[in-house]
C-alpha positions as CSV (number, residue, x, y, z in Angstrom):
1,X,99.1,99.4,62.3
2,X,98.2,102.5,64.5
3,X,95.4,102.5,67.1
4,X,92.4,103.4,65.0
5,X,93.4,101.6,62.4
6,X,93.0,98.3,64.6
7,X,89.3,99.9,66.4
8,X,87.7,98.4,63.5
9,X,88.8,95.6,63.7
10,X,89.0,95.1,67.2
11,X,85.1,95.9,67.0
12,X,84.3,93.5,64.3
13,X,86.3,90.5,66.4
14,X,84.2,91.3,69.8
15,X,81.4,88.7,69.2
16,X,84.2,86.1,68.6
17,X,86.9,86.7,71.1
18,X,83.4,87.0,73.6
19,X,82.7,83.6,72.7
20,X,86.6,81.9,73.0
21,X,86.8,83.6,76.4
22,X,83.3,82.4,77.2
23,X,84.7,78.6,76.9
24,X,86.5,79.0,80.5
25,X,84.4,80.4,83.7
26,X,86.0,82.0,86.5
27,X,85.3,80.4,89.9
28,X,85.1,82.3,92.9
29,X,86.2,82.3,96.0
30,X,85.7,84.1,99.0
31,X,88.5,84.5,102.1
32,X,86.4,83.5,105.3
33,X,89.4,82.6,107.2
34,X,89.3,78.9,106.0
35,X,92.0,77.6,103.9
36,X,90.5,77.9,100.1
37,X,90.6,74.4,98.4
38,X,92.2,74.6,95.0
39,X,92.3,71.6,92.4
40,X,94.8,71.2,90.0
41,X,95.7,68.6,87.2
42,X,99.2,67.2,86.9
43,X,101.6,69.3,85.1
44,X,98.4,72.0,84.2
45,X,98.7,76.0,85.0
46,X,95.9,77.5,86.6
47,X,95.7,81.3,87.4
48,X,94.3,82.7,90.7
49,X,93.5,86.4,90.5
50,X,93.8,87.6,94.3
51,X,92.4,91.1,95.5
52,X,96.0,92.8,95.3
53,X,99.8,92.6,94.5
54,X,100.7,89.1,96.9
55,X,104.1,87.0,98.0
56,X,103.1,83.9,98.0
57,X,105.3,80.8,100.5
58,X,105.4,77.3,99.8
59,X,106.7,73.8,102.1
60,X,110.6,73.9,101.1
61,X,110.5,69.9,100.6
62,X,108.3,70.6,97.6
63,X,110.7,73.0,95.6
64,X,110.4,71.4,91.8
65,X,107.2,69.7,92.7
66,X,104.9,72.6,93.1
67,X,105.9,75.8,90.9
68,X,103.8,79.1,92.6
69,X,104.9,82.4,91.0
70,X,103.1,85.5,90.8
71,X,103.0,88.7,88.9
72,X,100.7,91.3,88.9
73,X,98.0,90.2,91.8
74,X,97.7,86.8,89.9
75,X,99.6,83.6,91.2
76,X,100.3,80.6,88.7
77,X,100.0,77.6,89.9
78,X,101.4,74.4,88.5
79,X,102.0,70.7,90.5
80,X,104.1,68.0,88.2
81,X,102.6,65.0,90.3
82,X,100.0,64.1,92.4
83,X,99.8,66.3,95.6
84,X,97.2,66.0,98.7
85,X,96.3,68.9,100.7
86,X,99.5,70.9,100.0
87,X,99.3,74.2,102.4
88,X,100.4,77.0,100.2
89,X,100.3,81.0,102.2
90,X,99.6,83.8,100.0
91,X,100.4,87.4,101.9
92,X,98.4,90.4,100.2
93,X,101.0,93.2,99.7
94,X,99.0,96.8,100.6
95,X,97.5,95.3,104.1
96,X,99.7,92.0,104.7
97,X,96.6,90.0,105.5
98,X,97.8,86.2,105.1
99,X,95.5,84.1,102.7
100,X,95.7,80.2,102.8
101,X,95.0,77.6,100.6
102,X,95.1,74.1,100.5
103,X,96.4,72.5,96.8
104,X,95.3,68.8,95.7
105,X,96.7,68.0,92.3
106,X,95.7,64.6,90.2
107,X,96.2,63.1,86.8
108,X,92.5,62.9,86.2
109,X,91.4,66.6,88.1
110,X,88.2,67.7,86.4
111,X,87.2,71.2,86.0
112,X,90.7,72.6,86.0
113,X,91.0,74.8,83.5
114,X,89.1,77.5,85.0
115,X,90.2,80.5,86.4
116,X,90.2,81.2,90.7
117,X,89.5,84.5,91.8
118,X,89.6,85.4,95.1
119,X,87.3,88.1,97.1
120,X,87.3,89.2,100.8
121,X,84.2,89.5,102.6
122,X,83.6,93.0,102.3
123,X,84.4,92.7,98.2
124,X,81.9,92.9,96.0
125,X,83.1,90.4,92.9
126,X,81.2,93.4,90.4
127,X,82.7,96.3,92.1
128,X,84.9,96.9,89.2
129,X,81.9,96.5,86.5
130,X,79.7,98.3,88.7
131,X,82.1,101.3,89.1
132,X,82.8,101.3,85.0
133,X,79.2,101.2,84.6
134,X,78.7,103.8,86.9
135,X,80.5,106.3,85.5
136,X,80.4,105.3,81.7
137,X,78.5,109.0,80.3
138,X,75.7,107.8,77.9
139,X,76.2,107.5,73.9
140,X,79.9,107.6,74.5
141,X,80.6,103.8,73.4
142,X,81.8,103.5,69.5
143,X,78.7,101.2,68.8
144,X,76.4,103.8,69.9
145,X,78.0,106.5,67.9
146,X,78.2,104.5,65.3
147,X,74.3,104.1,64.9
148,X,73.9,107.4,65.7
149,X,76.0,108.4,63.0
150,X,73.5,106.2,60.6
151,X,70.9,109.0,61.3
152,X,73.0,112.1,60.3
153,X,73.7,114.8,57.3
154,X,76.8,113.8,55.9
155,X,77.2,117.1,54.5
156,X,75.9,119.2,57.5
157,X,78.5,120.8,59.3
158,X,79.7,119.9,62.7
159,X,76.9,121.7,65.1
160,X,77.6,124.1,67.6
161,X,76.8,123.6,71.6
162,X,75.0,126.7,73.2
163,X,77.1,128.2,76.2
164,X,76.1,126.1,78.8
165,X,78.1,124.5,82.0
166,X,79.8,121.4,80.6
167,X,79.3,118.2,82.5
168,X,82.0,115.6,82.8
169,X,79.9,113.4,80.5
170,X,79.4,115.6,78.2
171,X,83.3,116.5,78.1
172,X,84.1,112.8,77.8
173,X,81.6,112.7,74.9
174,X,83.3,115.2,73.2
175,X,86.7,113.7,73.9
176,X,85.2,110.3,72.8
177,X,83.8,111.4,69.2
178,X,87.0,112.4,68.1
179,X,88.5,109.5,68.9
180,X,85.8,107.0,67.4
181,X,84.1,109.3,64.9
182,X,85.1,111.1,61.8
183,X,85.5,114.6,61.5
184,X,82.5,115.6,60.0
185,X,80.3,114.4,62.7
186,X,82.5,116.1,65.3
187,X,80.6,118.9,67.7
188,X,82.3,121.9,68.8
189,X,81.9,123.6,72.2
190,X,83.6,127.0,73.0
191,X,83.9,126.0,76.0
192,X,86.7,123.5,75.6
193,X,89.9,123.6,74.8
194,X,92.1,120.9,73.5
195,X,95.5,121.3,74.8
196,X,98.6,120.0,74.2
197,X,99.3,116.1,74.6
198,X,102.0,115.9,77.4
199,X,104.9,113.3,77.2
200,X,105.1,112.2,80.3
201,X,106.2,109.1,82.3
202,X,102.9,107.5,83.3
203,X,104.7,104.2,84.9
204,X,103.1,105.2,88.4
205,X,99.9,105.8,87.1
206,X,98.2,102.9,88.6
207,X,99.4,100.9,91.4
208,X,97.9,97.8,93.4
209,X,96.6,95.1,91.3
210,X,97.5,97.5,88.2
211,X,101.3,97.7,89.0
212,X,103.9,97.7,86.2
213,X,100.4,96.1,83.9
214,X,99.8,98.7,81.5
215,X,102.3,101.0,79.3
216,X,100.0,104.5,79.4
217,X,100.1,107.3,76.8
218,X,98.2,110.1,76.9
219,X,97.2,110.4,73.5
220,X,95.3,114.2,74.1
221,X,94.0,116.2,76.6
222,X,90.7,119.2,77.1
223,X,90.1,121.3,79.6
224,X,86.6,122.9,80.4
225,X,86.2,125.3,83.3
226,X,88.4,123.4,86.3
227,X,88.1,120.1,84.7
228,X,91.2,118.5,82.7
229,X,90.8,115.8,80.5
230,X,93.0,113.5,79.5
231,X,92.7,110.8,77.2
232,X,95.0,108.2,77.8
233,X,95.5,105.1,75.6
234,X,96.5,101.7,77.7
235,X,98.3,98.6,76.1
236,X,98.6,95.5,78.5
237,X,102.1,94.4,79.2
238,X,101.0,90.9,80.6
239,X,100.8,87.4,78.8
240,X,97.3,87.2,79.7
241,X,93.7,89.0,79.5
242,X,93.1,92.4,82.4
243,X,90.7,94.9,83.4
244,X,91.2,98.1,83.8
245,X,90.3,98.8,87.5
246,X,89.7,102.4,88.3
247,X,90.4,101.6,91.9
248,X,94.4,101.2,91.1
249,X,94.6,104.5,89.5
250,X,97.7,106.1,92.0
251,X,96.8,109.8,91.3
252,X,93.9,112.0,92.5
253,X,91.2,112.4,89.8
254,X,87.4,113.1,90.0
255,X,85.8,111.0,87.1
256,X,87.2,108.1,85.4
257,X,85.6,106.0,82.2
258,X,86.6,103.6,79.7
259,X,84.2,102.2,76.8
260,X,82.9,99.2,77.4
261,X,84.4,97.1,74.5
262,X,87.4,98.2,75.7
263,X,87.4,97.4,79.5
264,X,89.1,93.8,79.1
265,X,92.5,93.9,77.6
266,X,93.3,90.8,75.5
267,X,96.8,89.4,76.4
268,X,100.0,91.7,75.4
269,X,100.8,89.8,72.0
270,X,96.8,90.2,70.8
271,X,95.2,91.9,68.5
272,X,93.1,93.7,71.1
273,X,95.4,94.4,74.1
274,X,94.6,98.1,74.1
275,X,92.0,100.3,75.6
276,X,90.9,104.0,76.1
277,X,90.9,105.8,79.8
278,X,89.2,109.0,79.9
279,X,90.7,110.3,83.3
280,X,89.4,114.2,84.4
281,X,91.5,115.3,87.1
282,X,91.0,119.1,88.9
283,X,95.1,119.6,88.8
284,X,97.4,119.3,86.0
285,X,98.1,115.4,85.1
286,X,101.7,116.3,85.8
287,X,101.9,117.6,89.1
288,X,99.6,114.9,89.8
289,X,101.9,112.2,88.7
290,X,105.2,114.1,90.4
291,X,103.2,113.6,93.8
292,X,103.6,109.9,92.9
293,X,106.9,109.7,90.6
294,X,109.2,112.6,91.9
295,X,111.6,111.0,88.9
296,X,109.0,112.8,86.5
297,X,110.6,116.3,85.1
């Protein structure tokens, strides 16, 4: 099943994958210096998001007993008996600041299902919300052009933009019809240019966090005066839900956005574990991603 095949129903399932995820919270924490306390039941995963990419060290005489692994600036957690105030060092990998816990683990552990994120002081725990929101260009999410789409001619043909300067909303909003929108409602604007969909290598297109998460495609690409756009679809290689964090993106751009129903990946074997980036960059997406992946022809 191709990608806009599964929009629909990815949008139809929203409401009810909101609600499942709604059934665990996500407790956080914030580094001070003092170890962070973290409960766990016997033989029970729990995840603990941490601010980036992080090694993680563990007392040798409890190899077997307390299983810490980590993947993708999240550490799994998991004790198979009872354990009291267990020291476990986390070190973050981009500034090797050292994070410390402290891990208790019971039979009868209440409130352990869910998930830990952690924060540094100077972290604000909506920066990634605030920054999607920030930059999200009004009317481009599907519902909204959807409605929209309620109130027009079906038979009128696609209108035509006076010559005016485009803004990087309004390019995105082009971009963004034709992805969620048929043909007939399109808009066109002489003053972009679709160009051709590069096939690049896009491994090293996010870093941090975001490292080795997604596999990235650019799916088609406009250009309007000495802004490129690039649409890039993003599937999520992990077992479990992400968000697309502009803040991990490895190359130089000037405007990032991604629909909101599609900011949170579902896990990779879901139904919706894909999203849209619309990245605008002032240099060629290539030479940008050479400067990060010399492997890239």
């Amino acid at each position: 099943m191709n990608n806009k095949k599964k929009i629909a129903l990815l949008i139809s399932g929203l409401l009810a994958t909101a609600c499942s995820l709604s059934a665990n919270a996500t407790e956080v924490m914030k580094w001070d210096g003092a170890p962070l306390q973290i409960n766990l039941k016997n033989e029970q995963q729990r995840l603990v998001r941490m601010p980036d990419n992080a090694m993680f060290r563990v007392p040798v005489e409890l190899k077997g007993k307390l299983l810490v692994d980590s993947a993708a600036g999240v550490l799994y957690i998991q004790s198979n008996e009872t354990l009291k105030n267990i020291p476990v060092e986390a070190k973050l990998a981009t500034t090797g600041e050292i994070i410390k816990f402290t891990v208790n683990s019971s039979p009868t552990a209440k409130g352990t299902d869910d998930e830990i994120r952690v924060v540094m002081p100077w972290e604000n725990d909506n920066a990634s919300k605030v920054a999607m929101q920030s930059s999200m260009p009004v009317g481009v999410l599907p519902e909204e052009q959807s409605s929209n789409a309620a109130f027009s001619d079906g038979g009128a043909a696609a209108a035509v933009i006076p010559n005016e300067a485009v803004s990087p909303n309004e390019l995105i909003r082009y971009a963004a019809m034709r992805n969620f929108m048929p043909s007939r409602l399109w808009t066109n604007n002489s003053q972009i240019q679709q160009l051709p969909a590069l096939k690049l290598n896009l491994d090293q297109l996010f870093y941090g966090r975001s490292t080795n998460v997604f596999h990235s495609r650019i799916e088609s690409a406009y250009k309007a005066g000495d802004m490129n756009l690039y649409v890039i679809t993003l599937r999520n290689r992990m077992p479990f839900p992400v968000d697309v964090r502009f803040d991990d993106i490895a190359i130089d751009f000037s405007y990032a956005s991604v629909p909101e129903p599609y900011y949170a990946l579902g896990a990779k074997s879901s139904q919706n574990n894909f999203s849209y980036l619309y990245l605008i960059t002032k240099h060629d997406i290539k030479t940008l991603i050479k400067n990060v992946d010399p492997s890239v022809g």
